[in-house]
N, C-alpha and C positions, 0 to 999 in steps of 0.2 A: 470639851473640857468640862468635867465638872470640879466641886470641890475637894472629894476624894483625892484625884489625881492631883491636883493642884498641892496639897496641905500633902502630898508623900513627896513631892520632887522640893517644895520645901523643906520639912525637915530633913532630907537627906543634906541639904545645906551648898553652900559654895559655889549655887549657878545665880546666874544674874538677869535679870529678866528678858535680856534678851535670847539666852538660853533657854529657858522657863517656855518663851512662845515657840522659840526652833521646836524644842520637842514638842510639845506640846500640839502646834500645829496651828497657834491663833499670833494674835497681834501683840507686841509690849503692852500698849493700851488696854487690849483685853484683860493679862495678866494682872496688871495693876488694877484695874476698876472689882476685879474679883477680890484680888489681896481686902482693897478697901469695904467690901460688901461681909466679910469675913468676922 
């Protein structure tokens, strides 16, 4: 995951982070530590 991907499945808006890691293919935790490094 980088942040590219990460900041398009956000603004597309209305997934929840645990959607966010399903697609994505990483952990909640991951998503979140990234959101925060942002």
């Amino acid at each position: 995951m980088d942040d590219r991907q990460l900041l398009a499945k956000l603004g597309a808006g209305g997934l929840s982070g645990d959607a966010l890691a399903h697609e994505l293919g990483v952990t909640r935790a991951a998503i979140w530590k990234r959101i925060q490094g942002l």
